[in-house]
N, C-alpha and C positions, 0 to 999 in steps of 0.2 A: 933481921930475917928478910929473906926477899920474898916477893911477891909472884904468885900461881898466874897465870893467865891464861882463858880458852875462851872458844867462841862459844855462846847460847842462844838458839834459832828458838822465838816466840817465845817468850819464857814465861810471859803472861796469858798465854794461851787466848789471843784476840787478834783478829785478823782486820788490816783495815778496809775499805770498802773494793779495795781491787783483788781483794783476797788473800794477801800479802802479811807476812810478819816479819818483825825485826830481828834481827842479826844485832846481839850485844856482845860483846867482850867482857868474864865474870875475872873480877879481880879478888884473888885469896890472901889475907896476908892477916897473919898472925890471931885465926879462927873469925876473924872478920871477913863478910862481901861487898863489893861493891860494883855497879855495871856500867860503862859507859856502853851509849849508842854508836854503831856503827856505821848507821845512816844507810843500811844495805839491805832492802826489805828483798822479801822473795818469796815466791808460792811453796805450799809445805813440801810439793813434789819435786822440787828444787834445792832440797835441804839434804846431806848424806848425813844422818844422825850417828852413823858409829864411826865415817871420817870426821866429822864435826865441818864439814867443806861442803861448798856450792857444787853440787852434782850436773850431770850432762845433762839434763833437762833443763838446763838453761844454758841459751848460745852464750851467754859471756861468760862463761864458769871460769875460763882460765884467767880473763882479767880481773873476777872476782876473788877468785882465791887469793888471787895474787895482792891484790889489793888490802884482803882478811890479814893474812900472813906478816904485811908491810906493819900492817897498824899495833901486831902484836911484838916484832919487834923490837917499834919505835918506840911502844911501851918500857918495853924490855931494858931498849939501852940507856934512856932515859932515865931509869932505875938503877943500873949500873955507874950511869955518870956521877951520879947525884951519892953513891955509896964510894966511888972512887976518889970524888973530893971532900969525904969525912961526913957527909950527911945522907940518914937515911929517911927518905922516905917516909913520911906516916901515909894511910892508906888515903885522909881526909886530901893527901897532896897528891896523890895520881886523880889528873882529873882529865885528860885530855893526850890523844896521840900524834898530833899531828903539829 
C-alpha cells in the first residue's frame, strides 16, 4: 500500500514566540500517521487552509510552496523507488525528505 501525503499548518495548535507555527507534512499509510517537520513556520495569516499552501501574505510564498511541494515529492519518489526495487516501505521507514 502506498502512502498519503499533505501538508498540516500548527497542528498542535501552539505558536512559538514570533507568533509562528509549523508546517508538517502528515503521512497516511495503512490507517496509520505519522509527521515529519517541515522546518517552515509561518503566521496563521500566511496559511491558505483550503489550498493547504503558503498564501500571499507572505513575500516568499512562491519559494515556499515551491519548497512544500519539493519535499512531498521527494517523499513520494523515495516511496516509489524503494516499491520498484521489491521493498515497501513501513511507515516506521519514512523518516525524512531530503
Amino acid at each position: 500500500m502506498i502512502a498519503r501525503y499533505k501538508l498540516v499548518f500548527n497542528r498542535k495548535n501552539q505558536l512559538n514566540k514570533n507568533g509562528e507555527g509549523l508546517v508538517q507534512i502528515e503521512i497516511n499509510k495503512s490507517g496509520k500517521r505519522k509527521y515529519i517537520s517541515s522546518e517552515v513556520y509561518l503566521k496563521p495569516n500566511e496559511w491558505n487552509l483550503k489550498k493547504l499552501e503558503v498564501n500571499i501574505n507572505n513575500t516568499n510564498c512562491n519559494q515556499l510552496n515551491n519548497y512544500l511541494r519539493k519535499c512531498l515529492i521527494d517523499l513520494e519518489n523515495n516511496e516509489l523507488k524503494s516499491l520498484n526495487s521489491g521493498k515497501e516501505l513501513q511507515l516506521e521507514d519514512i523518516t525524512d525528505f531530503k
